[in-house]
C-alpha positions as CSV (number, residue, x, y, z in Angstrom):
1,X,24.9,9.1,12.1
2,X,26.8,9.5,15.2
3,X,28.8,7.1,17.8
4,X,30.6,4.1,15.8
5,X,29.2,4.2,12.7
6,X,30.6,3.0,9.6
7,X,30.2,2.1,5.6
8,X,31.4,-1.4,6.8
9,X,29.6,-1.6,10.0
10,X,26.5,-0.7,8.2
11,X,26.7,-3.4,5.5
12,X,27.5,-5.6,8.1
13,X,24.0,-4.7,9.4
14,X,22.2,-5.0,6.2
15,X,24.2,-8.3,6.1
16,X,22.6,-9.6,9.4
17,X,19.2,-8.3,8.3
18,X,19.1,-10.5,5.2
19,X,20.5,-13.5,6.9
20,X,18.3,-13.2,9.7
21,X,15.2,-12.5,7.5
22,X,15.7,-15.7,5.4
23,X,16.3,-17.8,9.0
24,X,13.2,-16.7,10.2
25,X,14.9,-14.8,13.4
26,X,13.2,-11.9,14.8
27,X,14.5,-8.8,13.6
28,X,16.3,-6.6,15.7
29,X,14.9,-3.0,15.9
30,X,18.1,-1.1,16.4
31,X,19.0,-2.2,12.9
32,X,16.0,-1.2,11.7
33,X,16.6,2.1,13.1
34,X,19.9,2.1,11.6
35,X,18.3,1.3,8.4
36,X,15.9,4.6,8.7
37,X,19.1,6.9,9.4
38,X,21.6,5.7,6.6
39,X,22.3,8.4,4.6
40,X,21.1,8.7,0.9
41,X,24.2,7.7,-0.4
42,X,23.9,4.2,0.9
43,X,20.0,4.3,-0.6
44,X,20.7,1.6,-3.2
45,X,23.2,-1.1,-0.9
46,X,19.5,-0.9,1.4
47,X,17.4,-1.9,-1.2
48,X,20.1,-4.3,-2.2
49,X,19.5,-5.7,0.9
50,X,16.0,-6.0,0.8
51,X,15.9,-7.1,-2.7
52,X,17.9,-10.8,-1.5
53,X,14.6,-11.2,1.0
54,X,12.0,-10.3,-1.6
55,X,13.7,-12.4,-4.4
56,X,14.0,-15.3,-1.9
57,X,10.3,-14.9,-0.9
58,X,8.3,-14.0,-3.9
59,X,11.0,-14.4,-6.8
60,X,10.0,-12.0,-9.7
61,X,6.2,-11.9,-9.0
62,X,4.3,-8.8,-8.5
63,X,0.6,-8.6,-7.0
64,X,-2.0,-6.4,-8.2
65,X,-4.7,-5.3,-6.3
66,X,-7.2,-3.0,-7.3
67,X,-9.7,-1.0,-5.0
68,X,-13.4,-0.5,-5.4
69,X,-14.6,2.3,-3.0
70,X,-18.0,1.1,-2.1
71,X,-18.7,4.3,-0.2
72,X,-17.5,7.3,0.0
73,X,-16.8,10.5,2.0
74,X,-18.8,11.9,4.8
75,X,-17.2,9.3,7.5
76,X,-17.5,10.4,11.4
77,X,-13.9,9.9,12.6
78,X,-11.6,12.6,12.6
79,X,-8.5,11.0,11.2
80,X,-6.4,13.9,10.3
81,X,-4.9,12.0,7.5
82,X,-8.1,11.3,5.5
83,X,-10.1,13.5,3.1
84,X,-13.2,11.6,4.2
85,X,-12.9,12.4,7.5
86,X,-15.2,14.6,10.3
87,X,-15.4,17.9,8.4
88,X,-12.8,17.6,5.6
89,X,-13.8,20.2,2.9
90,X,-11.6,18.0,0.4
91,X,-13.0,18.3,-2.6
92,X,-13.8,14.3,-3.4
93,X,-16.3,12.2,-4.4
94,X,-19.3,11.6,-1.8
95,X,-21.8,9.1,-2.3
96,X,-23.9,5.5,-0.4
97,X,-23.7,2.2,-1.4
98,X,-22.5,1.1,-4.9
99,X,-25.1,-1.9,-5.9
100,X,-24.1,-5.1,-5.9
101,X,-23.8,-4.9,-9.5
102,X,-22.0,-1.8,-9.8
103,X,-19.2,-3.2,-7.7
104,X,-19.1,-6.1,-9.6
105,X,-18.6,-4.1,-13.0
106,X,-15.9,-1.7,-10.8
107,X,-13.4,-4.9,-9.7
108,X,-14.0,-6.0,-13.2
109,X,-11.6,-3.6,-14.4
110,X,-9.1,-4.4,-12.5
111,X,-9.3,-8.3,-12.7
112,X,-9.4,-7.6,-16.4
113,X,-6.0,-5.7,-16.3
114,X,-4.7,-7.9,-14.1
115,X,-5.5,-7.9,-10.6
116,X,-6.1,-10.8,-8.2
117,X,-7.3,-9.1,-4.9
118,X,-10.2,-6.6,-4.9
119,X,-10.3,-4.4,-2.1
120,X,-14.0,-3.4,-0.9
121,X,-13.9,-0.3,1.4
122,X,-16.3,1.4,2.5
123,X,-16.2,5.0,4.4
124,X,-17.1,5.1,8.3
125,X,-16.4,4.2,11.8
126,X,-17.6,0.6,11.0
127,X,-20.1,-1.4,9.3
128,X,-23.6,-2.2,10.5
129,X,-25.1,-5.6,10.0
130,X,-27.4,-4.0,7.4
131,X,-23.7,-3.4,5.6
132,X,-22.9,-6.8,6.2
133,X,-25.4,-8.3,4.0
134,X,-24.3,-5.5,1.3
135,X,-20.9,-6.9,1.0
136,X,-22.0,-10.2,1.0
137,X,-24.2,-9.2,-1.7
138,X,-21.4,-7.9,-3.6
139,X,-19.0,-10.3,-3.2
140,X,-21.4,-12.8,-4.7
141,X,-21.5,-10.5,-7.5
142,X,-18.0,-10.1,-8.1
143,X,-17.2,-14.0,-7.9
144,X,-20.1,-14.4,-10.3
145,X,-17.9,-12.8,-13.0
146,X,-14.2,-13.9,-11.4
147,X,-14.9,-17.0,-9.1
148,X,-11.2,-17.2,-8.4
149,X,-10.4,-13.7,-7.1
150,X,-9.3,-12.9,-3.8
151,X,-11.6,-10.0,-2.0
152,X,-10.2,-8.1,0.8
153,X,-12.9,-6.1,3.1
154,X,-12.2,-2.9,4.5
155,X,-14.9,-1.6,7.0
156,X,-13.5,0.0,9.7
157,X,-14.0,-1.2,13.4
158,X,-15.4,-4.5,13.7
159,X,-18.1,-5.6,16.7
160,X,-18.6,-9.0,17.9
161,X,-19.1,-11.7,15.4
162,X,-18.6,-9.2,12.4
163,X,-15.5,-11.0,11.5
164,X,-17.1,-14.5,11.3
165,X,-20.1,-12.7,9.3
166,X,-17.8,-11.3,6.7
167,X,-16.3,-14.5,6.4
168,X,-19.5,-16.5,6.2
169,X,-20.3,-14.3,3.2
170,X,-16.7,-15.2,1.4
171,X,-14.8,-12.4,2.3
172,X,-10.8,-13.9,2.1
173,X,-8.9,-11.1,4.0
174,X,-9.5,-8.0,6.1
175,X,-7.9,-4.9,6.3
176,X,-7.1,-2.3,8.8
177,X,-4.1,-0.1,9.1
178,X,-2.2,0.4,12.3
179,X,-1.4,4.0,10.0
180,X,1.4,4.8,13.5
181,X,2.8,4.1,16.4
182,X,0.7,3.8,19.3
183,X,2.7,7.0,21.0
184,X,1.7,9.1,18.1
185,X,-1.6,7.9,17.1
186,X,-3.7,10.6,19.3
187,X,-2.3,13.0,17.0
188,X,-3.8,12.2,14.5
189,X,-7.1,10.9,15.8
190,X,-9.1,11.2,18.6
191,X,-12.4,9.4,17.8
192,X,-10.7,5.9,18.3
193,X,-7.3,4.8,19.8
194,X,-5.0,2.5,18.5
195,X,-5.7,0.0,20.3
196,X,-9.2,-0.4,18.7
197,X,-7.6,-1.2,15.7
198,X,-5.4,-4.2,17.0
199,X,-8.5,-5.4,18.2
200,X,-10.0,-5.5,14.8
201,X,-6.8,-6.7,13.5
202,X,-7.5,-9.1,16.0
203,X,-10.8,-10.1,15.2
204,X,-10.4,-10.5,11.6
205,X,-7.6,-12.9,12.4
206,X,-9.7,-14.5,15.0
207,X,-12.7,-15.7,12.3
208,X,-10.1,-17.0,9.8
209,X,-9.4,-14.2,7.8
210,X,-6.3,-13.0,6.2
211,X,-4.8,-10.2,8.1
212,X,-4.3,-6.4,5.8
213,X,-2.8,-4.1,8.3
214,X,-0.3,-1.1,7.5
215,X,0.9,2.3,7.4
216,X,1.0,5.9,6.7
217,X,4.3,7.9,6.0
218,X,5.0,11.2,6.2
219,X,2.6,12.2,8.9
220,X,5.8,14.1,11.0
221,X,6.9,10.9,12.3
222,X,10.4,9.9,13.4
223,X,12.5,6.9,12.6
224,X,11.3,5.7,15.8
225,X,7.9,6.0,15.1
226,X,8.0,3.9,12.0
227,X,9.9,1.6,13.3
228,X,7.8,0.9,16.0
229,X,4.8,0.6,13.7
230,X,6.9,-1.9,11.8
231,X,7.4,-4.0,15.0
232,X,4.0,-3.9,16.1
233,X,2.3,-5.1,12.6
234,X,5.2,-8.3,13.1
235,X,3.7,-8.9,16.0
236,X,0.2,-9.5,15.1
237,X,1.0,-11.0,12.5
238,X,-0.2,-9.0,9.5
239,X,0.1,-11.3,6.4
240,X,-0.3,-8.1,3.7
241,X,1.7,-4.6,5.2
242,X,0.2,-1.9,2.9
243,X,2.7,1.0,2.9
244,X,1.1,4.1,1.9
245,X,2.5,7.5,1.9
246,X,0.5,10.7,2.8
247,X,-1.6,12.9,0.4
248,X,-2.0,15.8,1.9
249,X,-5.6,17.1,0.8
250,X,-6.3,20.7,0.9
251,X,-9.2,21.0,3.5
252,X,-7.9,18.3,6.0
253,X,-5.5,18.9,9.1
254,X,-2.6,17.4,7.2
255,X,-2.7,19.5,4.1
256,X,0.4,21.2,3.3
257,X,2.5,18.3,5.2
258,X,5.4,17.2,2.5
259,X,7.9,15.5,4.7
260,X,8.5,12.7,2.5
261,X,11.9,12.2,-0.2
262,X,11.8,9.2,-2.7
263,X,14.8,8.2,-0.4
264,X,12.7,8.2,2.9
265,X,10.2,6.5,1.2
266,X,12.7,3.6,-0.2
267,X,14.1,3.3,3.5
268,X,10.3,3.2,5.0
269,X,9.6,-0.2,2.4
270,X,12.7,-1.6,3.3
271,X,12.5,-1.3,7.0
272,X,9.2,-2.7,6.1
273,X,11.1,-5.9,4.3
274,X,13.2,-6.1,6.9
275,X,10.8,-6.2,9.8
276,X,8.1,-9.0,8.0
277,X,10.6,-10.7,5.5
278,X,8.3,-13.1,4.0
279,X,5.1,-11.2,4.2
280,X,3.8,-9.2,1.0
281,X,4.5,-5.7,1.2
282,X,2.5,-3.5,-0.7
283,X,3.3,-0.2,-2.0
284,X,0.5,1.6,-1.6
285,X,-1.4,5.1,-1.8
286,X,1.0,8.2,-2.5
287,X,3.8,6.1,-4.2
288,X,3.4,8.5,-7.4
289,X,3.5,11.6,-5.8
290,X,6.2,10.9,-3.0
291,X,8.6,7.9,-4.9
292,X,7.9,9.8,-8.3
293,X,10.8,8.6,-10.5
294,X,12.0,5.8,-8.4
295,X,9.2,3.6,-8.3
296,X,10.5,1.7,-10.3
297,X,13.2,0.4,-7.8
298,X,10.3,0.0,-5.3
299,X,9.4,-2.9,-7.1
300,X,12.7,-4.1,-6.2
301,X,11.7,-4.1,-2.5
302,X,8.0,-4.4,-2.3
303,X,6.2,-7.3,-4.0
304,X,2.7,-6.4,-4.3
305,X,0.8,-2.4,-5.7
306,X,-2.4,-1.2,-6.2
307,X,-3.5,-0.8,-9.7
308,X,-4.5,2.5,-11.4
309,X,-6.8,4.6,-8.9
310,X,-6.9,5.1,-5.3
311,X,-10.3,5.8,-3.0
312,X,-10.2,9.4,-3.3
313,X,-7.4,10.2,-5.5
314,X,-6.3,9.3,-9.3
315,X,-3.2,7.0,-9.3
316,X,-0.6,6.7,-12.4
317,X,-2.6,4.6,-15.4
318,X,-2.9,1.3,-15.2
319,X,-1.2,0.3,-18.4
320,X,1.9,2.8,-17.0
321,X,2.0,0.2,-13.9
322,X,2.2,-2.7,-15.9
323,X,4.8,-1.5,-18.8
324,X,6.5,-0.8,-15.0
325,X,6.6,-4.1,-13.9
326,X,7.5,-5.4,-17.3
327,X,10.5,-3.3,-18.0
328,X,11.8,-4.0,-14.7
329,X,11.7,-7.8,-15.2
330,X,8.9,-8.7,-13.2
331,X,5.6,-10.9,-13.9
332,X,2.4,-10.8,-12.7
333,X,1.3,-13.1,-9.8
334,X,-1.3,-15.1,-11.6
335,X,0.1,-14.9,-14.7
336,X,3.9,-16.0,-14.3
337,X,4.4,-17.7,-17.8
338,X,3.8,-14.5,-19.5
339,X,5.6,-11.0,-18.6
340,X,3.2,-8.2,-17.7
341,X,2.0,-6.6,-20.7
342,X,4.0,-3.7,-21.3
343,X,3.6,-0.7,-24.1
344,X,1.6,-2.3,-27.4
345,X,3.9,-1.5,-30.2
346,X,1.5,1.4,-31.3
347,X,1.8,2.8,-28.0
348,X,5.3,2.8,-28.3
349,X,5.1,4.2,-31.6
350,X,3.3,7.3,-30.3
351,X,6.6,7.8,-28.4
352,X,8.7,8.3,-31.9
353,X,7.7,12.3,-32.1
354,X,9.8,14.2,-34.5
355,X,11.5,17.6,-33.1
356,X,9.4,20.7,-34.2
357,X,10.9,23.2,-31.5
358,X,14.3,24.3,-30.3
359,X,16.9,24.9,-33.2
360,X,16.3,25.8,-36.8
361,X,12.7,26.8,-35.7
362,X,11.0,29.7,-34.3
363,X,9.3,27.7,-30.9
364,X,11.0,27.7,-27.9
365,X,13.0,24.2,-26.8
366,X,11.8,21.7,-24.5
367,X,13.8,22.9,-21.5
């Protein structure tokens, strides 16, 4: 980093970005974009940081959601990002409308394990009124088996009176990610603009229900780009920031795109702390492939994950994400007289494996 720049100034920005996060002041964007710069050697006094406004907001709770893809594939927008888009020859699962029923016994594995929001989503530009009546339909289902969950929608672009609709039918929260910055969002789709989806964001919050909007990393954006992005979702007010990070699908534009270090993706949720303190932050889509071995200290910075699977790709196992939370201290929201229920003691028994390779045998080591 150039101009006056240094170890002390820094902290004394990550100071300022703590105190000014627990006094509800507005947080400044040049030390956010400080934030994005700092080298990987100041990686952990950043998540420090943001660890002191996550502690302060959520203590030592972590929220599961789980999502239930309710359609999939074959969607007419062209994000670039999205192996359901216009064209993609991704090779994913494509099919209509899970039944009520289906759904229901879907979100039932994740409530079981843990969960307390189910995501609905469905595939497309956005959801007829035809569709309308299918969520509501399913949502009925769901909270037939699990009358205290939260459900999330995710539909796409929503028309007049959609949002009111959706919540008519019981629907507690709405999502729709901002995914970039408005300067960079014609890249990466040209079917819609972005600001369509701050007008959905707009709706949803309009008819009462929970704002869901977020991000994707490691699209070729800049610091500036994030950060902007991060601004923006303050701004209207988005009560749940999901921040995903890329998969790059072979047979969209976007395959082949690995811009992303654990370390970038640390700095990403911790700008995102910083810029909506007391908001949940979700890590979402991508954290196994891009955060890898530190995702653990995610947890540390975000307060909220999806469980097990994604819509179109396999996430790590769902037990693996809750011996996760466990070992790093953390309870589940819901559930916070009991820790998260980490490795059974025959699982960790299947862990004790006796060396049969390497020296004093004839197989090769495990190098």
């Amino acid at each position: 980093m150039a101009g006056s720049w240094t170890v002390t100034s820094f902290r004394s920005t990550l100071d300022k970005l703590v105190t000014d996060g627990l006094a509800g002041v507005p947080t400044d964007r040049d030390a956010l974009m400080e934030v994005m710069a700092s080298g990987d050697e100041h990686l952990l006094d950043v998540v420090v940081a943001a660890a002191r406004l996550r502690r302060h907001h959520f203590a030592n709770r972590v929220k599961l959601n789980y999502l239930v893809n309710l359609k999939s594939g074959l969607c007419p927008e062209d994000c670039g990002y999205c192996s359901q888009r216009l064209g993609s020859t991704a090779d994913v699962l494509k099919y209509s409308w899970l039944k009520p029923q289906q759904a229901a016994t879907a979100a039932a594995a994740g409530i079981d394990a843990g969960a307390v929001r189910v995501c609905l989503v469905a595939s497309g530009r956005g959801p007829s009124d035809r569709d309308i009546d299918r969520v509501g339909d399913i949502v009925e289902a769901i909270r037939d088996r699990a009358p205290g969950v939260e459900v999330c929608a995710c539909l796409g672009l929503l028309a007049d009176g959609q949002a009111d609709r959706l919540a008519d039918t019981g629907v507690d929260a709405y999502n729709h990610n901002l995914n970039t910055s408005d300067r960079r969002y014609g890249t990466i789709c040209t079917t819609h603009d972005f600001a369509d989806r701050v007008d959905t964001v707009d709706r949803a919050k309009s008819a009462g229900l929970s704002p869901c909007s977020g991000l994707i990393a490691g699209m070729g954006e800049t610091d500036a780009d994030i950060v902007d992005v991060l601004m923006e979702l303050r701004r209207i007010g988005s009560a749940s920031v999901p921040v995903n990070f890329l998969i790059p699908f072979e047979g969209t534009p976007l395959a082949g795109t690995w811009d992303l270090t654990p370390q970038r993706c640390l700095r990403i949720l911790a700008a995102a702390r910083f810029a909506c303190p007391g908001v949940e932050v979700r890590v979402g889509a991508g954290r196994e492939v891009h955060l890898r071995s530190l995702q653990p200290l995610a947890l540390h910075v975000a307060n909220s994950i999806f469980l097990g699977d994604y819509l179109t790709s396999e996430g790590q196992a769902g037990k693996a994400d809750l011996a996760m939370i466990a070992d790093n201290g953390f309870v589940l929201e819901g559930a916070e007289d009991t820790e998260a229920d980490a490795s059974t003691a025959g699982a960790r028994t299947e862990l004790v494996r006796p060396r049969k390779r390497g020296a004093g045998t004839a197989l090769a080591p495990n190098t």
